[in-house]
C-alpha angles and dihedrals in degrees: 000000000000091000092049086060091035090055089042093056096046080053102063105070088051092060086047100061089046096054090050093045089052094046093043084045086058094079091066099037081067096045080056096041090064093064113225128263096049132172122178115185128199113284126216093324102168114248111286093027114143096240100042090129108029129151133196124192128179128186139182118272089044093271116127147174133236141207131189097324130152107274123210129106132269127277140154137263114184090344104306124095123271146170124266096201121218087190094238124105126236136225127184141039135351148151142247147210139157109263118228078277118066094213090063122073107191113210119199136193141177107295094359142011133182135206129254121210136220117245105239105248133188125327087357097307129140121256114189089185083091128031137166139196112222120222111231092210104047127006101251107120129199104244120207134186137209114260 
């Protein structure tokens, strides 16, 4: 009877490192879950928004291109990234990596960034056929959609 508790003890640690192995791993399991190459596209912005034309590409390699999106740099409103909005809008290169939180994608250039955010899917999962950037300052959010 000892050795069984003593194996299930031993156990234990074993079944640890897999379970952190397996949340740390979940992180990769979304980059892969975007499917590379990826474009989203404004959706239904009303004319004279801001992000009327807007354009998202991501590529492998973390590397992306952009197309007439609201500039600014990323901040944080109650604890998840944002936008702080310049008011201007940004073309050209830029870069890309997963945030602490799978459902966020931050995507940086050169002098601001800004994240874009999974759509919630099914049963809590994540769904990138949809995505968002919050604004830091409203609540108003530029909604793109999967082309």
């Amino acid at each position: 009877m000892r050795r069984r508790y003593v194996a299930m003890i031993i156990g234990l640690p074993v079944f640890a490192v897999a379970l952190i192995g397996f949340i740390a791993s979940s992180k990769k399991i979304d980059e892969e879950t975007i499917g590379l190459p990826a474009t989203w596209t404004a959706t239904v912005p009303s004319h004279g928004e801001l992000w009327e034309n807007a354009e998202i590409n991501l590529n492998e390699g973390g590397k992306a291109s952009l197309t007439a999106v609201p500039a600014g740099e990323i901040a944080k409103r109650d604890g998840r990234p944002c936008l702080k909005q310049s008011g201007k809008l940004y073309s050209g290169e830029a870069e890309w990596a997963m945030a602490d939180e799978s459902s966020v994608i931050l995507i940086k250039y050169p002098g601001g960034g800004f994240p874009l955010v999974a759509d919630g899917g099914k049963f809590g999962s994540v769904d990138w056929f949809d995505a968002v950037t919050p604004f830091c300052d409203s609540s108003v959010t530029a909604t793109y959609g999967r082309r």
